[in-house]
C-alpha positions in Angstrom: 162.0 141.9 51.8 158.7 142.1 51.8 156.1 140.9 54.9 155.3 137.6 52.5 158.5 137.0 51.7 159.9 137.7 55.1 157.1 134.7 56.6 157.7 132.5 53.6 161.8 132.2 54.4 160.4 131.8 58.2 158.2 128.4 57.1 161.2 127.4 54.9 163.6 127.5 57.8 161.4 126.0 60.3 161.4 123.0 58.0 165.3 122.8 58.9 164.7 121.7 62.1 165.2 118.1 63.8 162.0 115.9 63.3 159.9 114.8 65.3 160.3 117.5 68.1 158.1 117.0 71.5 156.2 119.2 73.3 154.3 120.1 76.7 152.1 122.9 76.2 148.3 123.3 78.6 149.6 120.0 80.1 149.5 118.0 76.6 152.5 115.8 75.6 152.7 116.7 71.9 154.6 115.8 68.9 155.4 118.0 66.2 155.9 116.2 62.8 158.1 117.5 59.9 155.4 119.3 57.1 153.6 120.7 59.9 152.8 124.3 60.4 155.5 125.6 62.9 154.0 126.3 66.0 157.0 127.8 67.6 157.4 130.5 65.1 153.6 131.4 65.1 152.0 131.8 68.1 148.4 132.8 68.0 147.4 129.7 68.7 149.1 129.6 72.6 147.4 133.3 72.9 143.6 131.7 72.0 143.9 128.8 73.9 144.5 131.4 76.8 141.9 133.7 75.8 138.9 131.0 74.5 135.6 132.2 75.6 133.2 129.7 77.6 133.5 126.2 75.7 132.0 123.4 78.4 129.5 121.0 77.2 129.4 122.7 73.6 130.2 120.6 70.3 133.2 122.7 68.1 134.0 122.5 64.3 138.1 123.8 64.0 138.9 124.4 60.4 143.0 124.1 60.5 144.4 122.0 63.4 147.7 122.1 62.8 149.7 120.2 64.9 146.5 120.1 67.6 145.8 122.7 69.5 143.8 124.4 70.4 141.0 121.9 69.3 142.6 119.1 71.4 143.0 121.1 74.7 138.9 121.8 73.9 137.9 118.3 73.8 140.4 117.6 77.1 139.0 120.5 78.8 135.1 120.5 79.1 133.8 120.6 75.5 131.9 118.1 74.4 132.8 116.9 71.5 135.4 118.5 68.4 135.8 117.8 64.9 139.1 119.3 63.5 139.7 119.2 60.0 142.8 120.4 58.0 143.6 120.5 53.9 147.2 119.2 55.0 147.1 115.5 55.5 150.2 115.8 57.6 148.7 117.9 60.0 145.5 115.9 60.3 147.9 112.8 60.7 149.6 115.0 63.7 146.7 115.9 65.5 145.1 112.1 65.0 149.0 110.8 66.9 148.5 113.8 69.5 144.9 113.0 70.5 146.0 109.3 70.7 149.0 109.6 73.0 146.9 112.1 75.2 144.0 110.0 74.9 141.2 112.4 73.9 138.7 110.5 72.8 136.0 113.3 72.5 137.9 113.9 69.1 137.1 113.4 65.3 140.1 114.4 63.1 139.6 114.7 58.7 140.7 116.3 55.5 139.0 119.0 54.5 139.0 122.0 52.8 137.2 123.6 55.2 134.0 122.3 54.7 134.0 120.1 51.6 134.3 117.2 53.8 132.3 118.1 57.0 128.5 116.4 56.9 125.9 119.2 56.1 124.0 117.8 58.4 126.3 118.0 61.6 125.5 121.3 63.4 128.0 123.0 66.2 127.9 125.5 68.9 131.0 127.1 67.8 132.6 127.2 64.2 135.9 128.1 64.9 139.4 129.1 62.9 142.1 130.7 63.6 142.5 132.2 60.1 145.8 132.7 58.1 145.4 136.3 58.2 148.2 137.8 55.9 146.6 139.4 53.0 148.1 137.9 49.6 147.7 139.0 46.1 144.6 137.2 44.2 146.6 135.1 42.0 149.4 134.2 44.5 150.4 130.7 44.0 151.3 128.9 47.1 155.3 127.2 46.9 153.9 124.1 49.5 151.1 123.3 51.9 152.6 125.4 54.7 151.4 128.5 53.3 147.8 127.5 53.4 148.1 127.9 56.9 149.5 131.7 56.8 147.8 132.9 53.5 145.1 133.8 51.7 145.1 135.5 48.2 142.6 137.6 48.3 140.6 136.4 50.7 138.5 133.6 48.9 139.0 131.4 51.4 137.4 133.9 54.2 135.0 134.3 51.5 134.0 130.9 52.0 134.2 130.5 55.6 131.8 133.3 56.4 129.5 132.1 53.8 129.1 128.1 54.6 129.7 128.5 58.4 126.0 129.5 58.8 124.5 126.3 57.5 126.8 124.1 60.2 125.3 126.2 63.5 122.8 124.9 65.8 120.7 127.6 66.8 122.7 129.2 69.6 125.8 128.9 67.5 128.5 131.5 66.4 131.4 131.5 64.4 134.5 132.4 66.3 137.2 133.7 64.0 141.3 134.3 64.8 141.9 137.6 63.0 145.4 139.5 63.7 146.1 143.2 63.1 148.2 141.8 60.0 144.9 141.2 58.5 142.7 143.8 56.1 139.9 144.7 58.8 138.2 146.5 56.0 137.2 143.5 54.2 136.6 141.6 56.9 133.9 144.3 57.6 133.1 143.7 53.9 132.7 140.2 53.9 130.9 139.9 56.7 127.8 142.5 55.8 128.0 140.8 52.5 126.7 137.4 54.5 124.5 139.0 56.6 126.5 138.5 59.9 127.3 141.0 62.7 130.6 140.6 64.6 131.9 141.9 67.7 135.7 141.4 69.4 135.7 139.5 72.5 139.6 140.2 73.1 143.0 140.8 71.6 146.8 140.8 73.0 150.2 140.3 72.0 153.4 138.7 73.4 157.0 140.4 73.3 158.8 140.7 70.4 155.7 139.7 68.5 154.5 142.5 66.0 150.7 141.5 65.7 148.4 141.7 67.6 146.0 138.6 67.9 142.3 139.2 68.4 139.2 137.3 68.8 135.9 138.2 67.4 132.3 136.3 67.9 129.7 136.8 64.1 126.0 135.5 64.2 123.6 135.8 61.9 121.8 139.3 62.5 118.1 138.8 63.8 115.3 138.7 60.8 113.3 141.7 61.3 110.2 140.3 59.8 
C-alpha cells in the first residue's frame, strides 16, 4: 500500500467513528463533527499549538481550521484578532460551534479557498497554514473533502499560497507555514525563490509512534536592494 493510499484508508476509517465526539485540548471544550478532518489521527496541529512563536496583540489569517485549533486557542490566548477560513463548509461550521461554546469572540470564521474569499484589503501580522504536506501526483483527483486537508497534487495549491500571501501582510508580517518531513523540501525551496521569499525553520519535533517530523518555518519577502 502505498503512503496515499495508506492515509486515505486512515480518513476513511476515522469517518467510522461515533459523531459528535468532545474534546478538552489547551483548556478548550471542543466538538468534533462527522466530515471533519480527524484530529486524533493527525496531529501536527497539538505539536504547533505547543511550538507557536510569539502571537500577543498580532492579527492572524489561518488558511484550514479544521475542527479549530490552533486558530481558536490564538484568539483565546493573546492575539488580537483571527480570521480562519476553510474550503470545507463543515469544518468552518465546526470551528464557528467551537468558538461559540468557548466564547472567543476575537474570531471571524468563512469559506475560502484560501484566499478567494479573504478581503484584499485586510492585512495580517501572520499568514499562517499548517499545509497538507503529502506530495500527490498532478492530476490526482480527490475521493471527498477530507483529502484537501492532507493533499496537494503537485503542489498548486502551495503555489498559490506563497504567491497571494504577500499581498495580505502588513509590513512586519510573515507567512508562517506547517511543513512535515513527508513533504518535498526541494520544491518548497523552489517555490519559494520563485516568489521572491526567504524562509528560515523556527522548530521541528515529533511525538512517539509518529513517523514525521513536524516543522515550522517563518518566509518574508527578501529586502529590495535598490
Amino acid at each position: 500500500m502505498s503512503e496515499l493510499d495508506r492515509i486515505s484508508a486512515t480518513l476513511r476509517e476515522s469517518q467510522r467513528r461515533t459523531f459528535p465526539r468532545q474534546m478538552r485540548e489547551f483548556g478548550l471544550d471542543l466538538i468534533l463533527r462527522e466530515g471533519v478532518f480527524p484530529p486524533e489521527d493527525f496531529q501536527s496541529w497539538h505539536w504547533i499549538c505547543e511550538n507557536f512563536p510569539p502571537f500577543a496583540g498580532k492579527t492572524i489569517l489561518e488558511i484550514g481550521c479544521g475542527f479549530g485549533l490552533p486558530g481558536l486557542w490564538l484568539a483565546k490566548t493573546g492575539a488580537l484578532s483571527v480570521l480562519a477560513c476553510d474550503i470545507n463548509p463543515r469544518a468552518v461550521a465546526n470551528t464557528l460551534e467551537n468558538a461559540a461554546r468557548n466564547d472567543i469572540k476575537n474570531v471571524q470564521v468563512i469559506a475560502s479557498d484560501i484566499f478567494s474569499n479573504i478581503p484584499p484589503c485586510r492585512k495580517f501580522d501572520i499568514v499562517f497554514w499548517n499545509y497538507p504536506s503529502n506530495f500527490a501526483p498532478e492530476k490526482y483527483e480527490f475521493i471527498d473533502d477530507l483529502e484537501h486537508g492532507a493533499f496537494d497534487p503537485g503542489y498548486n495549491l502551495l503555489k498559490r499560497f506563497l504567491s497571494e500571501s504577500p499581498g495580505f501582510l502588513t509590513e512586519i508580517g510573515h507567512i508562517l507555514l506547517g511543513f512535515g518531513t513527508n513533504a518535498r523540501d526541494d520544491l518548497l525551496e523552489q517555490i519559494t525563490a520563485a516568489n521572491n521569499l526567504t524562509s528560515a525553520m523556527l522548530g521541528s519535533g515529533d511525538y512517539p509512534n509518529v513517523n514525521v517530523t513536524y516543522r515550522l518555518f517563518s518566509l518574508f519577502r527578501k529586502a529590495s536592494t535598490v
